[in-house]
LOPA-403038 format. One record per residue (C-alpha): x, y, z. Coordinates in steps of 0.05 Angstrom, whole numbers, plus 5000, padded with zeros to 4 digits. Each point is the difference from the previous one (the first is absolute). Layout:
// residues N
XYZ;...
//
This chain:
// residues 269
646781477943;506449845053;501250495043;506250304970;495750194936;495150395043;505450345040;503550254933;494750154967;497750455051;506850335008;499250094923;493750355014;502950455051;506350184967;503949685045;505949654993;500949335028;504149795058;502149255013;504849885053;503849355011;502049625067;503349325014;493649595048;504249845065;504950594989;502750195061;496549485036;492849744990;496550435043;501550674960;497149734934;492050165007;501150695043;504850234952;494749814939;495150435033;503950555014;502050004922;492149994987;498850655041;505750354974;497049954931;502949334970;496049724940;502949354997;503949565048;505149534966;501149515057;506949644983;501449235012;506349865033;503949614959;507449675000;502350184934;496950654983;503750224933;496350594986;501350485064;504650365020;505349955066;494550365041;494049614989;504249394994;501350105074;491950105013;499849304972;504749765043;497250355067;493349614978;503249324987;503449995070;492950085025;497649354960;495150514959;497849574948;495650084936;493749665044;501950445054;499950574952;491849844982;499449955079;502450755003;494550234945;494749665036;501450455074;500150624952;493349814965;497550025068;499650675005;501450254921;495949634941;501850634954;507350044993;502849534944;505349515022;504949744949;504949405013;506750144965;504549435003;503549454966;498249434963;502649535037;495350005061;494050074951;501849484960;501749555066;493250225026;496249714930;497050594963;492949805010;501349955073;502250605016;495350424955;493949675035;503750145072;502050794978;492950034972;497349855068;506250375045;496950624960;506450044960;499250394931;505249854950;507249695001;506250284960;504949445002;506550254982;503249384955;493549764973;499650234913;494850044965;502049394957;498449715070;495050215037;494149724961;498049515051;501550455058;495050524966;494649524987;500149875079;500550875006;494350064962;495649475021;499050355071;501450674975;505950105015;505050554959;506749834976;504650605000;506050044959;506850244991;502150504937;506950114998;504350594961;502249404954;494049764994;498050034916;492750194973;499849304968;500849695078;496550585033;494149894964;499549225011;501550225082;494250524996;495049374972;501149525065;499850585049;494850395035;499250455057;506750544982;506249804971;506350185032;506050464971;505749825022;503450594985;508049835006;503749384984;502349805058;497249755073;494850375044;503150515037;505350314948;499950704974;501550494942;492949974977;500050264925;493150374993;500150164928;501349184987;493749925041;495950534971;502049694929;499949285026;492550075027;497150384936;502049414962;496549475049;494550395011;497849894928;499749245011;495449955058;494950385041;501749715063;503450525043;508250115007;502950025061;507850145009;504849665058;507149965010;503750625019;494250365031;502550295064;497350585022;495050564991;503350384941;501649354966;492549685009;498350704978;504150044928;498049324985;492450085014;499550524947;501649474955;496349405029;493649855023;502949815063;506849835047;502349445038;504450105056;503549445036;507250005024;499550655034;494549755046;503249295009;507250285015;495050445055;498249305030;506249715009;503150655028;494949975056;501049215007;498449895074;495150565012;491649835011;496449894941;496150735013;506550354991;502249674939;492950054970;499750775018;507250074969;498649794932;492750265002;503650705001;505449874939;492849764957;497250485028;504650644982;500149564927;492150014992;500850795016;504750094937;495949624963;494450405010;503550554986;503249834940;
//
């Protein structure tokens, strides 16, 4: 069993909603990736999505778009990226660590590469963005072969027919994305989510986590009363870049706080 399906199931035993937070590796500069990670971890965090900078990537929004960017000027790469996870399991072998990226770099990396290399960083799933489900058959065989979970996207236009077929190649949680549009937008619509998630949540077991739009407390709050869990991203990146040039203890105690103050309201909710 991978370490995300211990973490959830716990937090299913508990009550407790689930919190995954996302940051871009590199983002401000190197040296604030791992202290940041492990200030998310004692403020509560459940998951870490660890993003790979990428040229191109199509799915964010302007804010973490820029994170990208910060990363790329600082040559943070997808290797780099399993360099990162290895200092944190240093001192953390208990905190699942997702890749979210592209396909591109995965697919430049070879599939059966990389899985062996996360496998042994102490990486526990990837969500690439762009990859389907009509594609990812090969990619999955490598996942699963060194136990390894494949997350996945749901979107608010994704159909039952597709949803189901999604819900058969993934494991860990599947992802909500709960607007149509880019990380980072608003005008979340909570009865569309509350209907959206009582439909998927008669396909599959696996736990439902909803991004995209989640900014704050009250929002995290509404939304986890709906979900089994949140995931918060651009609030905590556009943190990052505002503190662009400060030490890496700063920025990590920074956006410790924002999860932190999030993890309160979820608690609470």
């Amino acid at each position: 069993m991978s370490r995300i399906s211990i973490r959830l199931e716990q937090a299913k035993k508990d009550g407790r909603k689930i919190l995954v937070t996302y940051i871009v590796n590199g983002d401000p500069h190197p040296e604030a990736t791992v202290p940041t990670m492990h200030a998310l971890v004692e403020q509560g965090v459940d998951v870490i999505e660890l993003g790979v900078p990428f040229s191109d990537p199509m799915a964010e929004g302007p804010v973490i778009q820029k994170g990208h960017e910060r990363a790329l000027a600082h040559g943070v790469s997808l290797r780099s990226t399993l360099e990162t996870v290895r200092e944190f399991r240093k001192t953390n072998n208990d905190t699942p660590v997702v890749l979210m990226g592209y396909a591109n770099p995965v697919e430049k990396f070879g599939y059966q590469a990389l899985a062996s290399a996360a496998a042994e960083a102490g990486i526990d799933g990837l969500l690439t963005v762009d990859l389907p489900p009509e594609e990812v058959g090969e990619l999955k065989q490598a996942l699963d072969a060194v136990d390894l979970d494949n997350i996945f996207l749901l979107a608010p236009t994704t159909k039952p027919e597709r949803a189901r077929k999604i819900a058969e190649y993934a494991s860990g949680f599947l992802y909500y994305v709960s607007l149509k549009g880019v990380t980072g937008a608003a005008h979340l619509d909570v009865a569309e989510i509350k209907a959206k998630l009582a439909a998927f949540g008669e396909l599959t077991d696996l736990p439902l986590c909803v991004g995209f739009g989640i900014k704050d407390p009250d929002t995290a709050k509404a939304v986890a009363q709906l979900a089994d869990g949140v995931v918060v991203g651009s609030v905590l990146v556009e943190k990052m870049g505002a503190l662009d040039g400060r030490t890496a203890d700063e920025i990590a105690t920074a956006v410790g706080q924002i999860a932190g103050a999030i993890r309160q309201a979820l608690d609470n909710a």
